[in-house]
C-alpha positions as CSV (number, residue, x, y, z in Angstrom):
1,X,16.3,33.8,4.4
2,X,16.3,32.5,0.6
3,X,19.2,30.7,-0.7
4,X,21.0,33.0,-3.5
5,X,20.8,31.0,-6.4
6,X,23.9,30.9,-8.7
7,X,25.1,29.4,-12.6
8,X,28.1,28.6,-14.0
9,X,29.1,30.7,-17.0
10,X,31.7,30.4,-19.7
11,X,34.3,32.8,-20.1
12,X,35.1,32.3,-23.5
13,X,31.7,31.7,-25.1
14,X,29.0,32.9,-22.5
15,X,27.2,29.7,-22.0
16,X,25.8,29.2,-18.9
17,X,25.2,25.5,-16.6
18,X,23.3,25.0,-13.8
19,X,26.1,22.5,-12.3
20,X,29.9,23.3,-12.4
21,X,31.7,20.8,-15.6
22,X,35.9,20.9,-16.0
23,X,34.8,21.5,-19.8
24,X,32.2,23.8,-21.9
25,X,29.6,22.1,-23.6
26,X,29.3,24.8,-25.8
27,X,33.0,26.0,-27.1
28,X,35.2,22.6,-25.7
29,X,37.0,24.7,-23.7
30,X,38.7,23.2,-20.5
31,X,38.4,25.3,-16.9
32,X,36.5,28.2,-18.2
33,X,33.6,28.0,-16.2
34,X,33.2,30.6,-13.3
35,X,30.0,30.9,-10.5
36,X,28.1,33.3,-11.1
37,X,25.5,34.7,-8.4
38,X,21.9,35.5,-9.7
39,X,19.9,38.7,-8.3
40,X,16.3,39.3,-8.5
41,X,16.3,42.2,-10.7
42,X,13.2,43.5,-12.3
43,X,12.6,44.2,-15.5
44,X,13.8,47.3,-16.9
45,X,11.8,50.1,-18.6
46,X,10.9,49.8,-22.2
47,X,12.9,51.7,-25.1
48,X,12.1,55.2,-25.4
49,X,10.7,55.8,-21.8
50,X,12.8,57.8,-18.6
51,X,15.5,55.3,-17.6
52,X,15.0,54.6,-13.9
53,X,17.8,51.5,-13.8
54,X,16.1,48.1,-12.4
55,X,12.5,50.0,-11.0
56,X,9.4,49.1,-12.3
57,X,8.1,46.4,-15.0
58,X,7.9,46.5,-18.6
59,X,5.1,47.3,-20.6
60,X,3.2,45.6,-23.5
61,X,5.3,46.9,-26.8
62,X,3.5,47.6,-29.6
63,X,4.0,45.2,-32.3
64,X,4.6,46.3,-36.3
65,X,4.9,44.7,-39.6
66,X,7.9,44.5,-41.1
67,X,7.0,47.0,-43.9
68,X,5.7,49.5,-41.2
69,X,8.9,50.3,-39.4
70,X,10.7,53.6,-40.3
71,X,13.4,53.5,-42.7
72,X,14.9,57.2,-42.0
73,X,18.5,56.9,-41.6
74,X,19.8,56.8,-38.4
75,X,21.1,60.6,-37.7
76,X,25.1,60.8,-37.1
77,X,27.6,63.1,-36.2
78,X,31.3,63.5,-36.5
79,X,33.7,62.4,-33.6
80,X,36.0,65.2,-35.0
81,X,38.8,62.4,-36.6
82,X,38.3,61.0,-39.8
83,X,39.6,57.8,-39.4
84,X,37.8,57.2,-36.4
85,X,34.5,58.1,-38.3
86,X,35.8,55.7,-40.9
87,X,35.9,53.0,-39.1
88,X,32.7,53.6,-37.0
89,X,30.8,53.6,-40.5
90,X,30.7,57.6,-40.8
91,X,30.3,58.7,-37.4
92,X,28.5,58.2,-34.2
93,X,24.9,57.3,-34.4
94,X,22.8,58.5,-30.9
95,X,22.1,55.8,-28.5
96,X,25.1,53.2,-29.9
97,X,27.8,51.0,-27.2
98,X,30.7,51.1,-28.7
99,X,33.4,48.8,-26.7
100,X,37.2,49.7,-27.8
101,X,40.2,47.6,-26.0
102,X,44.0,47.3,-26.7
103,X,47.1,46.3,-25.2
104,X,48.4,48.1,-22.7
105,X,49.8,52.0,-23.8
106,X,48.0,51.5,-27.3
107,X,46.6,54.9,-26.8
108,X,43.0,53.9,-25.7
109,X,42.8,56.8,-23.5
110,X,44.3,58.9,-25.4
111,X,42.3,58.8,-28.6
112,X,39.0,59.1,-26.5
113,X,40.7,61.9,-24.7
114,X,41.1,64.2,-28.0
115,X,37.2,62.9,-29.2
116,X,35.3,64.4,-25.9
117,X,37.5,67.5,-25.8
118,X,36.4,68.2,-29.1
119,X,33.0,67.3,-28.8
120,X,32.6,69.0,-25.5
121,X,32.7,72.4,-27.2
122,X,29.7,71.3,-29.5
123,X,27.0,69.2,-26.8
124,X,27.2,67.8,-23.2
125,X,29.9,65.3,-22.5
126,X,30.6,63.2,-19.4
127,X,34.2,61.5,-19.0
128,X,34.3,59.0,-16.1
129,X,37.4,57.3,-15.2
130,X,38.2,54.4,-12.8
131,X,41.4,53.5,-13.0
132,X,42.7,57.4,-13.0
133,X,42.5,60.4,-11.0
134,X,40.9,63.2,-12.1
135,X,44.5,65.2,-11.9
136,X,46.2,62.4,-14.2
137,X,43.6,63.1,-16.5
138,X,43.7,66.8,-16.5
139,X,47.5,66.7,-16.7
140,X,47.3,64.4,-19.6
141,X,45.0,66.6,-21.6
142,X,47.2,69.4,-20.6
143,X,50.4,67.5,-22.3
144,X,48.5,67.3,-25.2
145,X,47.7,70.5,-25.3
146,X,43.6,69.9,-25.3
147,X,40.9,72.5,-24.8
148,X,39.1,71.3,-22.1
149,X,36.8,73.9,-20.6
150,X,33.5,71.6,-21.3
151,X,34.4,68.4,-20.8
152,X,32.7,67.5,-17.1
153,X,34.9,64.7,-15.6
154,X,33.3,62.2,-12.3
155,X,35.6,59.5,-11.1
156,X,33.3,56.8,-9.9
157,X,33.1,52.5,-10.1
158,X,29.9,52.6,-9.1
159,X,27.5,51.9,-12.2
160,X,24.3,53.0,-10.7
161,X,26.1,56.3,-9.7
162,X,27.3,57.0,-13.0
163,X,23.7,56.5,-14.7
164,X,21.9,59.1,-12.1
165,X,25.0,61.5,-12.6
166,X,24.2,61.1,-16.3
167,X,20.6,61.3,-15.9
168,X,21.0,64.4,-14.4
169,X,23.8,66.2,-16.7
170,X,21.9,64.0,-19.7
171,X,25.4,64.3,-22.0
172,X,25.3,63.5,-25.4
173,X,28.5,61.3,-25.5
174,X,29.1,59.2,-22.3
175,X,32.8,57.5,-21.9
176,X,33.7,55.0,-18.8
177,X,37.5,53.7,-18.7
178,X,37.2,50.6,-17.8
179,X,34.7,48.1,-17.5
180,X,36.4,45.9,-15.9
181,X,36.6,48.3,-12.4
182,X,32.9,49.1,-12.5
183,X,30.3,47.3,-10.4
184,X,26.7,47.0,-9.9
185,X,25.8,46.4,-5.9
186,X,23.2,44.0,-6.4
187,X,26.1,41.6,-7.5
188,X,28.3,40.1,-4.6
189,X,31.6,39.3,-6.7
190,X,34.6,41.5,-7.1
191,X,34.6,44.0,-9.5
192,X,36.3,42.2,-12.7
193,X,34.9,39.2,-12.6
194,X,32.4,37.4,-15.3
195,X,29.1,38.4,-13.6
196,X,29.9,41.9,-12.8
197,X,31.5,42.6,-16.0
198,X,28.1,41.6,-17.7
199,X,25.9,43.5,-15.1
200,X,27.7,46.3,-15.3
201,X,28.1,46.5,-19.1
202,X,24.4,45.8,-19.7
203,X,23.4,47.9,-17.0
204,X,25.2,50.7,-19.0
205,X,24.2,49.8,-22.4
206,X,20.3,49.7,-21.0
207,X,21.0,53.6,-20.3
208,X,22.6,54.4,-23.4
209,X,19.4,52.9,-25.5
210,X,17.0,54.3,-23.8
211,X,18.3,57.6,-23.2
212,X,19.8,58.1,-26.7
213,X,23.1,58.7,-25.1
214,X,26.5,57.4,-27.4
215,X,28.1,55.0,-24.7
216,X,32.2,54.3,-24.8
217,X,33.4,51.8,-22.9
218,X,37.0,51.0,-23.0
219,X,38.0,46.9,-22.2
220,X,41.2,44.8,-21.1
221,X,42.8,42.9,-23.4
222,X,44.1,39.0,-22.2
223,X,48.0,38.3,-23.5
224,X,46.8,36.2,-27.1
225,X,45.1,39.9,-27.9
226,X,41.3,38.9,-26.9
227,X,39.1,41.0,-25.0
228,X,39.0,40.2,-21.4
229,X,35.6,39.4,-19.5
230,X,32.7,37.7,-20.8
231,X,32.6,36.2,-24.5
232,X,28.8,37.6,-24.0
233,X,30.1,41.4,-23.8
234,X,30.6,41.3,-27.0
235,X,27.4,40.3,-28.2
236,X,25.8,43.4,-26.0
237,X,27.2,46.0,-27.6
238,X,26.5,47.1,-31.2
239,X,30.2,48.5,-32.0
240,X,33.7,46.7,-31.2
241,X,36.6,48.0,-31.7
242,X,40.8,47.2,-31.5
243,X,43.2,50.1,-31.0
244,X,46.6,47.1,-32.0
245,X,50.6,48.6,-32.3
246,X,53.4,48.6,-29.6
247,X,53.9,50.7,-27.2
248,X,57.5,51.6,-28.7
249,X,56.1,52.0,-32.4
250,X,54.9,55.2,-34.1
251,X,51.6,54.2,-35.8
252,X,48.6,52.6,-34.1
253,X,45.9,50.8,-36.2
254,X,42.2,50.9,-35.4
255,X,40.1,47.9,-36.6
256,X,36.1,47.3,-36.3
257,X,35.8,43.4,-35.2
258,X,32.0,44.4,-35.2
259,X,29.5,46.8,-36.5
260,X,26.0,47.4,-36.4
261,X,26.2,50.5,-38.3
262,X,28.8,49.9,-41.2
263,X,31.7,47.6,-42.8
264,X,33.2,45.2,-40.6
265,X,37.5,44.8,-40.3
266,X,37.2,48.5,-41.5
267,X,41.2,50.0,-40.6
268,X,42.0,53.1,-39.4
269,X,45.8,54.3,-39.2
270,X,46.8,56.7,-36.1
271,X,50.6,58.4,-36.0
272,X,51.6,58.4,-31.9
273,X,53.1,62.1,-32.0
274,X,53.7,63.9,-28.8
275,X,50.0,65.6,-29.6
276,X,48.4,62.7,-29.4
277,X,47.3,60.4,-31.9
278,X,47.2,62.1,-35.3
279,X,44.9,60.8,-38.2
280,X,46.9,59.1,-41.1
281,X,44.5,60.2,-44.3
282,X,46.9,58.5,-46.6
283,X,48.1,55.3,-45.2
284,X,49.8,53.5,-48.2
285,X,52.4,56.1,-48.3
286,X,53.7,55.7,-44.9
287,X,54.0,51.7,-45.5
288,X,55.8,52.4,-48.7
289,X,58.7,54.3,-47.1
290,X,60.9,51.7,-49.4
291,X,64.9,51.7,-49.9
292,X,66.1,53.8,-52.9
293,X,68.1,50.1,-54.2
294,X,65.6,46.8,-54.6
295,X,66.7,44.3,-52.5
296,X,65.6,40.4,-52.4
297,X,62.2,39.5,-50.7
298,X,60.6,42.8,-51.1
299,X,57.4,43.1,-52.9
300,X,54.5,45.5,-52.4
301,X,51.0,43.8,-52.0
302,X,47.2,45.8,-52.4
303,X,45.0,44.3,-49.7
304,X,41.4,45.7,-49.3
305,X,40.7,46.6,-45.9
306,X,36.8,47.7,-45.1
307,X,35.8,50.0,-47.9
308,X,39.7,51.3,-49.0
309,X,42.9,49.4,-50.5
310,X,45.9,49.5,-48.5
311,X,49.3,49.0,-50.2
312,X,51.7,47.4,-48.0
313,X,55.2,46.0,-48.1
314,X,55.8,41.9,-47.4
315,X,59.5,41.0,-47.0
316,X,60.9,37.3,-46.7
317,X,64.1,35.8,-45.8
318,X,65.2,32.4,-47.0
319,X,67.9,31.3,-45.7
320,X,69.7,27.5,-44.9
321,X,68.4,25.7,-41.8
322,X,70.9,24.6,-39.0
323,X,68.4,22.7,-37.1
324,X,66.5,19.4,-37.9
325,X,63.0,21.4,-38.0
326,X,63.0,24.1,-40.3
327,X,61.6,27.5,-39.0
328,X,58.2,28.9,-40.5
329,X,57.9,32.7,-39.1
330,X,54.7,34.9,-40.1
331,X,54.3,38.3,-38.6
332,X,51.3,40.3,-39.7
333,X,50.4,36.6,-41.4
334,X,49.0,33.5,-40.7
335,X,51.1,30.9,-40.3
336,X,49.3,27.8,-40.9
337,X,48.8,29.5,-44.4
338,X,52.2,30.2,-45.1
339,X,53.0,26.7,-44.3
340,X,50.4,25.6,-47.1
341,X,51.5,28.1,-49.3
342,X,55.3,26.8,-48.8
343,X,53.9,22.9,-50.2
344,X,51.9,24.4,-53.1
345,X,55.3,26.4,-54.0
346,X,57.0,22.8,-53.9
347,X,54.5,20.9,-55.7
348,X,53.5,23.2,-58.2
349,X,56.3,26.0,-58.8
350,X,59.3,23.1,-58.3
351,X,60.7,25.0,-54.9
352,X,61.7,23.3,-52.3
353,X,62.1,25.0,-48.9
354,X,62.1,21.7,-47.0
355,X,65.7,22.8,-45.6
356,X,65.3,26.0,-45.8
357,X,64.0,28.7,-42.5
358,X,61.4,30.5,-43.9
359,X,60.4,34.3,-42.0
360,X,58.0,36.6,-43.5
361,X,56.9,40.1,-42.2
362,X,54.5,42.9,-43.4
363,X,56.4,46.1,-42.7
364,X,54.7,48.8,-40.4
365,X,53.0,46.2,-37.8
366,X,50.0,45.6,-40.3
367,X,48.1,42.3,-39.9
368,X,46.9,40.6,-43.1
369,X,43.5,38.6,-42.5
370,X,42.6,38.4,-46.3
371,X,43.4,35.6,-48.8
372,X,44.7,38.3,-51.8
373,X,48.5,37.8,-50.3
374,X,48.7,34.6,-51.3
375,X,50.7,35.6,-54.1
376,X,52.7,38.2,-53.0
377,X,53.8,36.2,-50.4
378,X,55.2,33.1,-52.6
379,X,56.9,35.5,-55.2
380,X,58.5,37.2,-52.1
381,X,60.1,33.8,-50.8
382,X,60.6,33.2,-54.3
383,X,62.9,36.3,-54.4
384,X,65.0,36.0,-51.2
385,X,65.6,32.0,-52.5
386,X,66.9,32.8,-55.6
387,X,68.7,36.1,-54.1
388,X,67.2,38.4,-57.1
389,X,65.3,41.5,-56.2
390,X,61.9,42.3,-57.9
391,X,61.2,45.6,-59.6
392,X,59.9,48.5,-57.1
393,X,57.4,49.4,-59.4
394,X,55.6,45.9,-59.6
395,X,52.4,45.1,-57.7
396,X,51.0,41.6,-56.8
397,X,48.2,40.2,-55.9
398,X,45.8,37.0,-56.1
399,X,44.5,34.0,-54.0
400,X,46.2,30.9,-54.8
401,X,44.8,27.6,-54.7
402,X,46.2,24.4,-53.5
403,X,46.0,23.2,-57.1
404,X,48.3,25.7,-57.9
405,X,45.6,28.1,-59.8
406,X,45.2,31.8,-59.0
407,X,41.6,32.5,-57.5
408,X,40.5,36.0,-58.5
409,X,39.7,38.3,-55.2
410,X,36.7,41.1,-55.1
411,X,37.6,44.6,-56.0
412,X,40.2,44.2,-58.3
413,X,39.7,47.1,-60.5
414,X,39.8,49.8,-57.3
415,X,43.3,47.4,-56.2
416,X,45.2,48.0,-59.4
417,X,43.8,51.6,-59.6
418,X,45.1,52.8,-56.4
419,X,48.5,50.8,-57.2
420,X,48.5,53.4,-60.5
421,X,48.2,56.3,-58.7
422,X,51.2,55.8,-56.4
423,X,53.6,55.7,-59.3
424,X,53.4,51.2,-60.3
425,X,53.7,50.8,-63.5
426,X,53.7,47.0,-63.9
427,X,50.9,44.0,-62.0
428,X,51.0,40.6,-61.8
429,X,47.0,39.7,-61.0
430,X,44.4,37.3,-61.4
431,X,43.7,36.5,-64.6
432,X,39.7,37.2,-63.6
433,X,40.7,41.0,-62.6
434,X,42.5,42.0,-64.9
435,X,40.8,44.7,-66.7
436,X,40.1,45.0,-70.1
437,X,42.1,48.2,-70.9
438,X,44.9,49.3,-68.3
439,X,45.3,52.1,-66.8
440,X,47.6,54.9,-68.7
441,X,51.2,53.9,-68.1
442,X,50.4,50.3,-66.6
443,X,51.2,46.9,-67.5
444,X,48.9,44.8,-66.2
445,X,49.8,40.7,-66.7
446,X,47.0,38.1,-65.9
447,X,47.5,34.9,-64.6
448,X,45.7,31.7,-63.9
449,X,48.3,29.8,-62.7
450,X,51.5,29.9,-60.1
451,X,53.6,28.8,-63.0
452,X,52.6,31.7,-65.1
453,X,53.3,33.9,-62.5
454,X,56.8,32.4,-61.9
455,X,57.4,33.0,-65.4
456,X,55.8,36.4,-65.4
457,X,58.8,37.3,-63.4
């Protein structure tokens, strides 16, 4: 009998090692390596051709010039929520892995849930859960008050079960909760682990390509937020998403990490109502939801997120240190940048907040990954030091430099529009964005430097 040969894979990058290491070659990391068993598959069909899983070889594809290869547009539909579509890059395009993961009670299931039920009334749709039963399914749609006459449900693990179930009902839209319970048989390791998280994934996203068929498949998250599994899962699939917000909180934000179809770190905002999740079409208003007095520390930001700008609120608190290390606390920020930011304040803006704890939070559970709060965040701290409240009607925004000179950021005309139509009449900006004639009602003061934005104020 043949030995079974095996590798070592990474967990964190996908790298793979004929001999077991203590640390990746590839991504440094320490005790990441796992055994992995390797099966003599075949090849599997070509693209285009009647999926029959592992049987029979591949043959010769034709090859085209560059110039020869269709350009029509890729032909979508609606999931039946907007924000969804939004961040998907305007719908679902046939034959697409999409790969959506969250912390536990994020509302995975939930938002998949409400898209088959209404797609089942349009085409063929094919819901398979692992982790559930069919009847905790059925009595969740029921909660939520669902119409789900169409919607054909199979609870199964098995992944080559699943694709001849599917091959034989051929749906148009094809969800399986989780990944992480499915196997393939031809792999001997527990269902979870590296290599049958891989098999089974590209097993499934094989079916979905060559069947036309738009693949879900929801993933584990690890406790820093990451997805679980294989670093190469992601590079399988062509759509990833992240459903982030606690389980106690009311909204739920839905951010593309990757897509092969439209913008990437596109946002989505979801309200958690006893419906369901509930599509927010105007998200700046519901992080606006300010006090009628100013008080110190507040100040509303525009941040550009995908293809929209978002206003949210940043508050900070200054207040005297008891300890010999000074605090530095980001939520929703970086805080390695608000520690830079804190020295540029010293050296160029003559603040120091050596002594001082420093705690900074952008209201409604929003996470900030662009450079265009620089700003906003220093005139905030600003603000709760010197125990003086901004104006509510003031916007800010601008990338600031450790030189102390404020960097323009892209789309500055749509940031200060969208500030105008919620009511601000006055902007502290770039001196690069400021446009040439503001809008009707708007002051709008360009700056270049953090000392001219100090003395803006």
């Amino acid at each position: 009998m043949a030995k079974a040969k095996s590798a070592y894979v990474c967990n964190d990058c996908g790298a793979d090692y004929s001999k077991w290491q203590g640390q990746c070659s590839a991504c440094h990391a320490w005790n990441t390596l796992t055994e992995v068993r390797l099966s003599s598959t075949k090849q599997p069909a070509s693209r285009g051709a009647r999926f029959d899983g592992y049987a029979g070889g591949a043959p010769a594809t034709k090859v085209q010039d560059l110039s020869e290869v269709n350009l029509a547009e890729m032909p979508r539909f609606p999931s039946g929520s907007g924000e969804l579509d939004r961040v998907l890059g305007g719908g679902l395009v046939p034959g697409s892995a999409i790969l959506i993961g969250g912390h536990p009670g994020a509302g995975k299931s939930t938002l998949l849930l409400q898209t088959m039920c209404f797609l089942a009334q349009q085409m063929p749709a094919l819901y398979v859960t692992g982790e559930e039963s069919l009847q905790q399914v059925a009595l969740r749609a029921n909660r939520l008050g669902l119409n789900s006459q169409n919607l054909k449900m199979l609870s199964e693990t098995s992944v080559e079960q699943i694709c001849t179930t599917a091959q034989q009902l051929q749906p148009k839209i094809l969800v399986v909760d989780s990944i992480q319970v499915m196997h393939v048989e031809d792999v001997q390791s527990a269902p979870g682990s590296v290599s049958q998280v891989r098999e089974s994934a590209a097993y499934l996203t094989r079916f979905a390509k060559q069947t036309g068929t738009v693949l879900f498949l929801v993933g584990h998250v690890t406790k820093d937020g990451s997805l679980a599994g294989p670093k190469v899962l992601e590079h399988m699939i062509d759509c990833s998403l992240q459903l982030e917000g606690d389980s106690d909180g009311r909204f739920r934000t839905l951010r593309s990490h990757k897509n092969r179809f439209g913008a990437v770190n596109e946002l989505g905002v979801f309200a958690m109502l006893e419906q369901g999740l509930k599509e927010v079409k105007n998200p700046s208003s519901i992080f606006l939801s300010r006090g009628d007095q100013p008080s110190p520390g507040s100040l509303v930001m525009v941040v550009w997120e995908g293809t929209r700008p978002l206003l949210v609120e940043v508050q900070a608190l200054v207040d005297q240190s008891h300890m010999n290390n000074p605090r530095r606390v980001a939520v929703g920020l970086e805080h390695n940048r608000l520690a830079m930011l804190l020295a540029v304040l010293h050296r160029h803006g003559g603040l120091q907040t050596g002594d001082q704890d420093v705690f900074v939070n952008v209201v409604g559970g929003v996470k900030v990954l662009e450079t265009s709060a620089d700003l906003a965040l220093l005139l905030s701290v600003v603000s709760s030091f010197r125990d003086r409240a901004l104006p509510q009607d003031l916007i800010v925004f601008g990338e600031v430099g450790l030189s102390g000179e404020i960097r323009p950021v892209p789309n500055g005309q749509e940031r200060i529009r969208e500030a105008a139509k919620h009511g601000f009449r006055r902007a502290i900006v770039p001196k690069a964005n400021a446009p040439k004639q503001s809008p009707e009602g708007m002051t709008v003061i360009g700056v270049s430097r953090l000392s001219e934005a100090l003395d803006a104020l």
